[in-house]
C-alpha positions as CSV (number, residue, x, y, z in Angstrom):
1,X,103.5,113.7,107.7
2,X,104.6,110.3,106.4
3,X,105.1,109.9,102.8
4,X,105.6,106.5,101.1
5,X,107.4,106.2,98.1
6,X,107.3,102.7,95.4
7,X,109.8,101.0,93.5
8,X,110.6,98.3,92.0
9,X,107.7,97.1,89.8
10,X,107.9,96.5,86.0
11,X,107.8,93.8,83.2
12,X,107.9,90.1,84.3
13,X,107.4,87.1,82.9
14,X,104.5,85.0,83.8
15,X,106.4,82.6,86.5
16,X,109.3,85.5,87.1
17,X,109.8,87.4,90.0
18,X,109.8,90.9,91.4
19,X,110.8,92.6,95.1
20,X,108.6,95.8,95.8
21,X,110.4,98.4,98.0
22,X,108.3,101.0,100.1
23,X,110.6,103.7,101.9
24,X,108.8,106.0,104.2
25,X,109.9,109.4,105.2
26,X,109.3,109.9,109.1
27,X,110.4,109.6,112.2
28,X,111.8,105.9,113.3
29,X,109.9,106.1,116.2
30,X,106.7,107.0,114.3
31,X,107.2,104.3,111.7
32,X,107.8,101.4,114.2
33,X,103.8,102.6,115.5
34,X,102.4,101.9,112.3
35,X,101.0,98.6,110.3
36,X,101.7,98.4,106.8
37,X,100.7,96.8,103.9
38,X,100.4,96.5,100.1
39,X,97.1,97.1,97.9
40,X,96.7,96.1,93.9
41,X,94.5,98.0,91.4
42,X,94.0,96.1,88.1
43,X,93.2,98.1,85.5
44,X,89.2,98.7,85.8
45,X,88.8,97.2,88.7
46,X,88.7,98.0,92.5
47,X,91.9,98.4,94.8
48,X,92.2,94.9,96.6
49,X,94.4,94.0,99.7
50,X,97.5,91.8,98.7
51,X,99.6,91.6,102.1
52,X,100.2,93.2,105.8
53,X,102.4,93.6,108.7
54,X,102.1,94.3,112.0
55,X,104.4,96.9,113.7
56,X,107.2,94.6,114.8
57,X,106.8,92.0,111.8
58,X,105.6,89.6,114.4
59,X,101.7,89.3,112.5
60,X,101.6,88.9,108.5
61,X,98.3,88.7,106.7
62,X,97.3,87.8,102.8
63,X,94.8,87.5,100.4
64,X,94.4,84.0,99.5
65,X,95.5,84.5,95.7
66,X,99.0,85.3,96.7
67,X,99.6,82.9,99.9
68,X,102.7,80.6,99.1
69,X,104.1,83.0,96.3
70,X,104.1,86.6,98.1
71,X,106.1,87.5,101.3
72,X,105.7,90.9,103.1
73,X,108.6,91.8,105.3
74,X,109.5,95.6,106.5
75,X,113.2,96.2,108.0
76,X,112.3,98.9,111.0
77,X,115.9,100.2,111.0
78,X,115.5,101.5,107.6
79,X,111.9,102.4,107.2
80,X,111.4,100.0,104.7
81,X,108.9,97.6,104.0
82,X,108.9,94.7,101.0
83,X,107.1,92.8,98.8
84,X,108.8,89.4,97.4
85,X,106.8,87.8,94.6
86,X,107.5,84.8,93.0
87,X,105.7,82.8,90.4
88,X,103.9,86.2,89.1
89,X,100.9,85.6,87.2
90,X,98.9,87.8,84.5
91,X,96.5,88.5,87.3
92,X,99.0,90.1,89.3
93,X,99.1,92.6,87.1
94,X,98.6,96.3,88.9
95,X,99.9,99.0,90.0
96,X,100.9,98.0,93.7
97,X,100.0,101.0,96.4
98,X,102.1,100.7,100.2
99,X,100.0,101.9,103.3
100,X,100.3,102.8,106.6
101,X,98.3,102.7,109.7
102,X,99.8,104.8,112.4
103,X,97.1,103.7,114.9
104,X,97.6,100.4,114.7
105,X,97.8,98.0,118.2
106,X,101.2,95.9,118.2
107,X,99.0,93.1,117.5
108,X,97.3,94.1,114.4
109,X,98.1,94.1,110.4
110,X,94.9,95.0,109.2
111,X,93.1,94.1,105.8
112,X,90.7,97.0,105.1
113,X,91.9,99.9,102.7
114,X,90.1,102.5,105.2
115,X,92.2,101.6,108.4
116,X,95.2,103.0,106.3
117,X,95.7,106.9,106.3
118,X,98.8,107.0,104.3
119,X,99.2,106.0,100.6
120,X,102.3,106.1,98.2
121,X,101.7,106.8,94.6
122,X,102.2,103.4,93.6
123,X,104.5,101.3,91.4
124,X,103.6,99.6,88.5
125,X,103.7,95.9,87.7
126,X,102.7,94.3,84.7
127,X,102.9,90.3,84.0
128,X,103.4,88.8,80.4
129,X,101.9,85.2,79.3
């Protein structure tokens, strides 16, 4: 079973940046098969999709509130997948969740919460005005 594990969230600065690390425990082979991609949850509100990656890197996707300042990237060779986000604002605030999607086609990084099987707990970010 794949489990996903967080880091790197915490107190910023609105207009600071932050790098969000996801390592996942499995098989290399297994992880290459699988989509990935980063969820929010604001306090009282619903989990919303922030970013995805196909299964070689080769397809990126993002909600329109974070396109120019976020950049999803994953590293195959190490199982890990990232988050870059730059020019944080107090709606970023959340505690980020990483997914995967081990049915995923090559060609796919999808954007729906329910095509991922596999959550981490989540790491927490929190921006300051």
């Amino acid at each position: 079973q794949v489990q996903l594990v967080e880091s790197g969230g915490g107190l910023v600065q609105a207009g600071g940046s932050l790098r969000l690390s996801c390592a996942a425990s499995l098989r290399t082979y297994t992880y290459n098969r699988c989509a990935l991609a980063w969820f929010r949850q604001a306090p009282g509100k619903e989990r919303e999709f922030v970013a995805s990656i196909s299964r070689n890197g080769g397809l990126t996707n993002y909600a329109d509130s974070v396109k120019g300042r976020f950049t999803i990237s994953r590293n195959n060779a190490e199982k890990m997948l990232y988050l870059q986000m730059n020019n944080l604002q107090r709606e970023d605030t959340g505690l980020y969740y990483c997914a995967a999607d081990a049915q995923a086609i090559l060609t796919s990084a999808p954007t729906t919460s329910g095509n991922y099987e596999t959550w981490g707990q989540g790491t927490p970010v929190t921006v300051s005005s």
